[in-house]
C-alpha positions in Angstrom: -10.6 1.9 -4.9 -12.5 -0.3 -7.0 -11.4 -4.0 -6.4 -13.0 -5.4 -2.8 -9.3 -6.4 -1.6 -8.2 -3.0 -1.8 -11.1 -1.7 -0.2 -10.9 -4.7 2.6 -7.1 -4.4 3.0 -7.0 -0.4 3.1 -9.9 -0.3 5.5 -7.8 -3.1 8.0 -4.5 -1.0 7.1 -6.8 2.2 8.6 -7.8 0.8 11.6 -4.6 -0.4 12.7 -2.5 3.1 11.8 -5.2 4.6 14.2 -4.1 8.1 14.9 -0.2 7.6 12.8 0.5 8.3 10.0 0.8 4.4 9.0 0.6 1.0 11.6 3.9 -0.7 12.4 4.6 -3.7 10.3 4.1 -6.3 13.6 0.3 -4.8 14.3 -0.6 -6.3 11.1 -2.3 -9.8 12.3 -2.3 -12.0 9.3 -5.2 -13.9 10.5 -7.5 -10.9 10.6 -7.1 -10.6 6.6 -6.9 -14.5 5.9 -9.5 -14.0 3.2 -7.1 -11.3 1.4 -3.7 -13.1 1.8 -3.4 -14.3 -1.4 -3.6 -10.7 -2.8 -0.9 -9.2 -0.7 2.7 -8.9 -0.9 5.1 -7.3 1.4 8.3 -5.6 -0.6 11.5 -4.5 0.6 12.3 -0.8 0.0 15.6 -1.4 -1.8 15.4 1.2 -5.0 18.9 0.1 -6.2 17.7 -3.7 -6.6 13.8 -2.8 -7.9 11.8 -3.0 -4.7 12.3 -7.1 -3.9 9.4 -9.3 -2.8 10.0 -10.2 0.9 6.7 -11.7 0.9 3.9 -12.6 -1.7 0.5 -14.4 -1.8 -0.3 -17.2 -3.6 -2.7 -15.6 -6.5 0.4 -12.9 -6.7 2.8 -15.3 -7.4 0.4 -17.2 -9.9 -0.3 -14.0 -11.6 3.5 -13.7 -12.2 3.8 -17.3 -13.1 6.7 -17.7 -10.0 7.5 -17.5 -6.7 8.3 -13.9 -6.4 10.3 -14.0 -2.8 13.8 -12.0 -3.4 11.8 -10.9 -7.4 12.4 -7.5 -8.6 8.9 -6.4 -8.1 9.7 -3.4 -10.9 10.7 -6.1 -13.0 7.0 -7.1 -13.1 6.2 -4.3 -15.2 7.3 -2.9 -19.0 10.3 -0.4 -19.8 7.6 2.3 -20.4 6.1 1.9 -16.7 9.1 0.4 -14.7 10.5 3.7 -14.1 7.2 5.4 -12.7 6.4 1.9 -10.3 9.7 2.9 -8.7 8.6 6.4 -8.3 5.5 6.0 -6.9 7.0 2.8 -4.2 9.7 5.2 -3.1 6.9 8.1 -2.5 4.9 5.7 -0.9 8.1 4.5 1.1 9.5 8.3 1.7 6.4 10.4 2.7 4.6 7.9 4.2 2.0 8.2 1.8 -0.6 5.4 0.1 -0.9 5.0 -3.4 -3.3 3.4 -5.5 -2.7 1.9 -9.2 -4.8 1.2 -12.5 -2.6 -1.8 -14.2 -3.0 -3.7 -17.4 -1.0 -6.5 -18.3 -0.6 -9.2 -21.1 -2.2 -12.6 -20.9 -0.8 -15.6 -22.5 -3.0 -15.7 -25.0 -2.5 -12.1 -26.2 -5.3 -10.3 -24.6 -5.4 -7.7 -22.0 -6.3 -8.4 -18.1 -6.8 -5.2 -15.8 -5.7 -5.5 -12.3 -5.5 -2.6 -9.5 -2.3 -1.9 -7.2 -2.6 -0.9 -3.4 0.6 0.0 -2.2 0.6 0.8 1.5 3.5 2.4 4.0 4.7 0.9 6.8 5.5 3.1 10.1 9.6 3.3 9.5 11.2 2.2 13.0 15.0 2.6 13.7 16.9 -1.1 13.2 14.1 -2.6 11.7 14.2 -2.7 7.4 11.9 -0.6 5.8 9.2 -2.0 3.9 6.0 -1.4 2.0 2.6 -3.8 1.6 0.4 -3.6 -0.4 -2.7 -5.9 -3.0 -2.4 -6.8 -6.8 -5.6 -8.2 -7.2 -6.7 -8.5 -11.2 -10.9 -7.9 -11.9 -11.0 -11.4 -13.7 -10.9 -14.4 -11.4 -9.3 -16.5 -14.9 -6.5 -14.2 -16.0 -3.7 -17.2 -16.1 -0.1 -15.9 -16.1 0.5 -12.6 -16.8 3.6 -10.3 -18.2 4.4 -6.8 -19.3 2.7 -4.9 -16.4 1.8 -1.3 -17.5 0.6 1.9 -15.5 -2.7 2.7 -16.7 -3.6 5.5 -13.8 -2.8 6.1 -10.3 -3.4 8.2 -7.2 -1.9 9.0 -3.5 -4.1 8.8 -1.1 -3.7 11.5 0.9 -4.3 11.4 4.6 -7.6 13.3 5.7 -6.8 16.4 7.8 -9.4 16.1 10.9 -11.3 19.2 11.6 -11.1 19.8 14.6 -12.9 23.3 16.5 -10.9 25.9 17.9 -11.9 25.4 21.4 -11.0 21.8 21.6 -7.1 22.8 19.7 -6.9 25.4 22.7 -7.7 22.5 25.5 -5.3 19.8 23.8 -2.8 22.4 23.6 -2.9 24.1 27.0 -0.9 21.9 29.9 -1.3 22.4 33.6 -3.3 24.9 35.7 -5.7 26.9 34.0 -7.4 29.9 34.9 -10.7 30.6 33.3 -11.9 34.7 34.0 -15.2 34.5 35.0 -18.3 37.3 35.2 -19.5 39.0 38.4 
């Protein structure tokens, strides 16, 4: 991760998912990340219509030029990378899995403005909608409104195994009385 949101929001995300494989969407405090809210969005994992915004910051919404509540957040990007965005948000959704995103996109004026993605899972609970969060924060504070989002790289980030020794897997595997053979 190279942009300081997606290093600040990934490291909160982290902590709160503690031992899971992802937090539950009502651990994440708002006001603990009040610095980064403008940077993150919160999308509904709907395939069919695009992944829609349920939520999205303010410097989000600027970046797309609209409020993007109830947006196609696919729509955001070109023909060449809108299929691939989908892919990735529905493995993020699906295995649970973080992904992070190189993206370039068009400014008004013609030129090219890089951003990076952070999309983040949350923990899927039974009756509650599924959803995914995430950071679009571009590397130029000035980038203005900006259209024809492209893929330029991405990643998963995979969750780190922890090592843990042999003796200690026997112990949190082993329930009730325990006899240890000792030497005469």
């Amino acid at each position: 991760m190279k942009h300081p949101s997606s290093r600040a929001f990934f490291a909160y995300w982290n902590k709160k998912r503690g031992a899971a494989r992802a937090p539950d969407r009502a651990d994440i405090d708002p006001a603990a990340v009040r610095g980064l809210l403008g940077d993150i969005f919160v999308l509904s994992c709907e395939p069919n219509l695009g992944f829609p915004f349920r939520v999205a910051g303010t410097r989000v919404c600027a970046l797309a030029g609209t409020d993007l509540k109830d947006q196609s957040f696919a729509a955001l990007f070109a023909d060449a990378s809108r299929s691939e965005i989908e892919e990735i948000a529905t493995i993020v959704t699906d295995e649970t899995l973080g992904a992070i995103a190189g993206i370039s996109a068009v400014r008004e004026d013609g030129s090219r403005a890089h951003l990076e993605l952070l999309l983040l899972p949350f923990n899927a609970r039974p009756h509650t909608p599924v959803s995914v969060t995430g950071v679009l924060a571009p590397f130029d504070d000035e980038c203005g409104t900006l259209s024809a989002f492209t893929l330029t790289s991405w990643r998963y980030l995979h969750q780190p195994e922890k090592l843990v020794p042999r003796a200690i897997r026997k112990l949190q595997i082993a329930r009730g009385l325990m006899v240890y053979e000792g030497l005469r």
